[in-house]
C-alpha positions in Angstrom: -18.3 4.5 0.2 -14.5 4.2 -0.7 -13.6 1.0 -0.9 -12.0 -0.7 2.7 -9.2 -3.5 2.6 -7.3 -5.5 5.0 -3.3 -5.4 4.8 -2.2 -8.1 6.9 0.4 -6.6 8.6 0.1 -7.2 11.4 -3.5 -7.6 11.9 -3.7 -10.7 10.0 -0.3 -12.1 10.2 -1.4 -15.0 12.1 -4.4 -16.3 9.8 -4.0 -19.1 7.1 -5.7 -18.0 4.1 -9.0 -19.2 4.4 -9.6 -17.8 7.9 -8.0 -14.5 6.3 -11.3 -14.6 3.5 -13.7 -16.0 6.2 -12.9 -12.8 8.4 -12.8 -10.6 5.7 -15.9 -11.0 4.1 -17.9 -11.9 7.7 -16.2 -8.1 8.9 -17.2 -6.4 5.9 -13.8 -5.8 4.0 -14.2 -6.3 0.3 -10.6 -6.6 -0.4 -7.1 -7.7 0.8 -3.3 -7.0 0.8 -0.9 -9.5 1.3 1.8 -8.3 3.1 4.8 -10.8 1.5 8.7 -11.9 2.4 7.3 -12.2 6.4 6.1 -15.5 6.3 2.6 -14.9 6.8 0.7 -17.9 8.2 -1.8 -17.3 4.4 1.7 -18.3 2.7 1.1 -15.8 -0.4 4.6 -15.5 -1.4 7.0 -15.6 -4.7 8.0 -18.9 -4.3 4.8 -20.1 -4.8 3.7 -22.7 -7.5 1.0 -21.8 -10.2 -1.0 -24.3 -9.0 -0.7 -22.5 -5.9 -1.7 -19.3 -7.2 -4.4 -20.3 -8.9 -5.8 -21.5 -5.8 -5.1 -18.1 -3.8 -7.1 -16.2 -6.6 -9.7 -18.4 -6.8 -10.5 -19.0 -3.2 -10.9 -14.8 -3.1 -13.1 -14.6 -6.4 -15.4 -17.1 -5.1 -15.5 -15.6 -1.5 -16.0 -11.9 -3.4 -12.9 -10.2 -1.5 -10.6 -8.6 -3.8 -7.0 -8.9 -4.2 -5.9 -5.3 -3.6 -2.6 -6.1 -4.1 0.8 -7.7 -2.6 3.0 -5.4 0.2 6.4 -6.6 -0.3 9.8 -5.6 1.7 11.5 -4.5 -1.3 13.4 -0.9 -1.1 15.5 0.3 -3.4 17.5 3.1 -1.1 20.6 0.2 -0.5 24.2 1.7 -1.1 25.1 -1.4 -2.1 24.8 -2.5 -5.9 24.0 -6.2 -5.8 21.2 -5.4 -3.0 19.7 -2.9 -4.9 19.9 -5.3 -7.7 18.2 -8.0 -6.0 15.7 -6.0 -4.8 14.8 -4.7 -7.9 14.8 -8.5 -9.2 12.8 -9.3 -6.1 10.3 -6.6 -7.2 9.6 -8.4 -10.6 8.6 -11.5 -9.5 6.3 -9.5 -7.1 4.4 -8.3 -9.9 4.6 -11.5 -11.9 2.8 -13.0 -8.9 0.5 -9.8 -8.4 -0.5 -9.9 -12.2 -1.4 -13.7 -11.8 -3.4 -13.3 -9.2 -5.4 -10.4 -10.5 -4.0 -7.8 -8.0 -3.7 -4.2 -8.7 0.3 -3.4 -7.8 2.8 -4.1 -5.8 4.0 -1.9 -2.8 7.7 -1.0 -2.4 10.0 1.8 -0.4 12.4 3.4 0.2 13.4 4.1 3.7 16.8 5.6 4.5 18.5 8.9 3.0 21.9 7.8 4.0 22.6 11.6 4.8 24.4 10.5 7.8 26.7 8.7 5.6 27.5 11.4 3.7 25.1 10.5 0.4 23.9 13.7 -0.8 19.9 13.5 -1.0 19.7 14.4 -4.8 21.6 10.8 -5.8 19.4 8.6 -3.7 16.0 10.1 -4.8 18.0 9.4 -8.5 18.9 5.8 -7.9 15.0 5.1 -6.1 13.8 6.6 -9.3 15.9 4.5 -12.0 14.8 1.7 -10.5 11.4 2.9 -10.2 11.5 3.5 -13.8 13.0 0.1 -14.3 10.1 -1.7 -12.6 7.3 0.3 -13.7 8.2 -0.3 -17.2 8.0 -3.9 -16.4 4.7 -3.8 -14.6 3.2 -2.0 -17.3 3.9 -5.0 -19.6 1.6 -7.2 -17.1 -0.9 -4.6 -16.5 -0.4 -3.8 -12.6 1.1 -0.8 -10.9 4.8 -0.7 -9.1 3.2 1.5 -5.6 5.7 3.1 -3.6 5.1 3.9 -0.4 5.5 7.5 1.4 7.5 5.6 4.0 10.3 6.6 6.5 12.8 9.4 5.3 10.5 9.6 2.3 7.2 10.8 3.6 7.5 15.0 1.9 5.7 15.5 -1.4 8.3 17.4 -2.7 10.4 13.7 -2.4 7.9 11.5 -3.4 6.7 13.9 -6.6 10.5 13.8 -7.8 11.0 10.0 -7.6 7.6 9.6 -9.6 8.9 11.9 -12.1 12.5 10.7 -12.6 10.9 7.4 -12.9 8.7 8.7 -16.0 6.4 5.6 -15.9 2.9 5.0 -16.2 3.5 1.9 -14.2 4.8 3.5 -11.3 2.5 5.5 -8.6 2.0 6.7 -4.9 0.5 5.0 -1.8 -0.5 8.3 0.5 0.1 6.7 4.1 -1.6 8.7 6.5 1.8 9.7 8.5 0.8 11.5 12.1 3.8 14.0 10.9 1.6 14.8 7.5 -0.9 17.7 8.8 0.1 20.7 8.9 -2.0 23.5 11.8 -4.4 20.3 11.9 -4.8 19.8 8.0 -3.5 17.1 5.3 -4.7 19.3 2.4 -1.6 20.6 1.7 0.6 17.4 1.1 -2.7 15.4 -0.3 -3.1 17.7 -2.8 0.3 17.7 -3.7 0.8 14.1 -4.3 -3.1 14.0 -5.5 -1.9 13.1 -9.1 -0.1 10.4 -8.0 -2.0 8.8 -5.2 -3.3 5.5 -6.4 -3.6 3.8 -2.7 -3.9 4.3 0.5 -2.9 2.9 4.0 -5.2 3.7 6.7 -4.0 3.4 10.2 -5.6 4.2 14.0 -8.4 5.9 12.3 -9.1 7.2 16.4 -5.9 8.5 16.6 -6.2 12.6 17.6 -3.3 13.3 15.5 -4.3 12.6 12.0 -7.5 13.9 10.2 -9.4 11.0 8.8 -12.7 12.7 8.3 -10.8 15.0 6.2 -8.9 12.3 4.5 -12.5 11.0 3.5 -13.5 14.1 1.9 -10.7 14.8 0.6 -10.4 11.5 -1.1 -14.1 11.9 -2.6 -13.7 15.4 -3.9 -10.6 13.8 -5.8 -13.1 11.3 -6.9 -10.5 9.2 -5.5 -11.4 5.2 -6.8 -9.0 2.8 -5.5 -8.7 1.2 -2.1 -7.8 2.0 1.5 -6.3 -0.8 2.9 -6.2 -0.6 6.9 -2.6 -1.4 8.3 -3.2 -2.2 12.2 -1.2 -3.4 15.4 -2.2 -6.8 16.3 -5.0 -7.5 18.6 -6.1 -10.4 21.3 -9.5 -9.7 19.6 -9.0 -9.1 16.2 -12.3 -9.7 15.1 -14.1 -7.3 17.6 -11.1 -4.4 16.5 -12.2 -5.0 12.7 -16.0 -4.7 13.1 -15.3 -1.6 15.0 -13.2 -0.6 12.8 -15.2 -0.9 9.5 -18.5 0.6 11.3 -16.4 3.7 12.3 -14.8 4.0 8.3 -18.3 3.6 7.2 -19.3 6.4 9.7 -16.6 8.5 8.5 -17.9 7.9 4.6 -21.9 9.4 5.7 -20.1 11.9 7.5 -18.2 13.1 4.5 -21.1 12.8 2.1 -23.7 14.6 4.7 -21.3 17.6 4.8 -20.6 17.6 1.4 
């Protein structure tokens, strides 16, 4: 089965970190994504001490729940220099923290074109992919993965493929977000392939929503011999525990599915 994670926006936004492992292995989620720079009641963020850290990795290792990685609210679209600046600061001590905790990457955007404002499209998907370079380059050196998102005006393969390869690092990949606007006469074949070289995560949403495939998101991911994580991304709930168990039984459904039907 491809591996199932919690991202705790906004599911999870509420739980300290030990509830957040209690739940997570109880429900059957093997691994976890700390959404950061929202003051999220587990408190993983960059301020953290080492001490700190230490603890947050350890309390996961000994409960067996991966950390999948940190989500931060880092973007690097900003027509302002010192913004973009800081967010590309901002981004490094995300990975410092992801490689101490033993997380696989760290999740960034970009979210507006600023067409409206009269920026041509060429120069922002140039300026998201210097800094892209300039933060994958860095993650390398600590062994985890800069992961940008296909996320608001940046959802088209086309896009997202250009910004990966104007960034020309091996530190730098794609997190395929399962966009209701992605299939195309019912099918996501067409963008997933695209981006398939890239795709080193992905965000799961409604998996009963009508308007995006997820059976064929699971096969699709196993004949790419896909191997990293889905990490579910979910509205809060009043009953967040019933939502998850649900949740898992139907991705584990979709997973036999798949494999029955080759």
């Amino acid at each position: 089965m491809i591996k199932l994670g919690l991202l705790t926006y906004n599911m999870a936004a509420e739980w300290d970190l030990d509830t957040l492992v209690e739940k997570c292995g109880a429900l059957g989620l093997g691994g976890v994504e700390f959404r950061t720079d929202r003051e999220h009641a587990h408190g993983v963020e960059i301020d953290i001490s080492t001490e700190r850290r230490a603890q947050v990795k350890a309390k996961c290792a000994d409960a067996g729940i991966t950390i999948v990685g940190l989500s931060s609210g880092c973007q690097f679209d900003s027509l302002k220099d010192q913004e973009l600046a800081d967010n590309i600061e901002r981004t490094k001590r995300h990975l410092d923290l992801c490689a101490e905790l033993g997380g696989g990457g760290v999740k960034v955007f970009g979210n507006k074109l600023h067409a409206s404002e009269g920026v041509p499209e060429e120069q922002t998907v140039a300026q998201i992919g210097r800094a892209l370079h300039e933060c994958g380059e860095y993650a390398k050196g600590l062994g985890v993965l800069v992961r940008f998102e296909m996320h608001g005006d940046f959802q088209s393969a086309e896009q997202c493929n250009e910004m990966v390869r104007q960034a020309d690092s091996g530190g730098v990949k794609l997190i395929y977000n399962c966009n209701a606007k992605d299939p195309v006469e019912g099918s996501i074949q067409p963008i997933l392939s695209a981006v398939a070289d890239y795709v080193e995560h992905v965000h799961l949403h409604d998996l009963c929503d009508a308007d995006f495939p997820y059976l064929e998101l699971v096969k699709l991911l196993k004949q790419m011999r896909y191997e990293g994580w889905c990490t579910a991304e979910l509205p809060d709930s009043s009953d967040r525990e019933r939502v998850l168990r649900y949740y898992v039984a139907l991705w584990e459904a979709l997973n036999e599915i798949a494999d029955l039907s080759g």
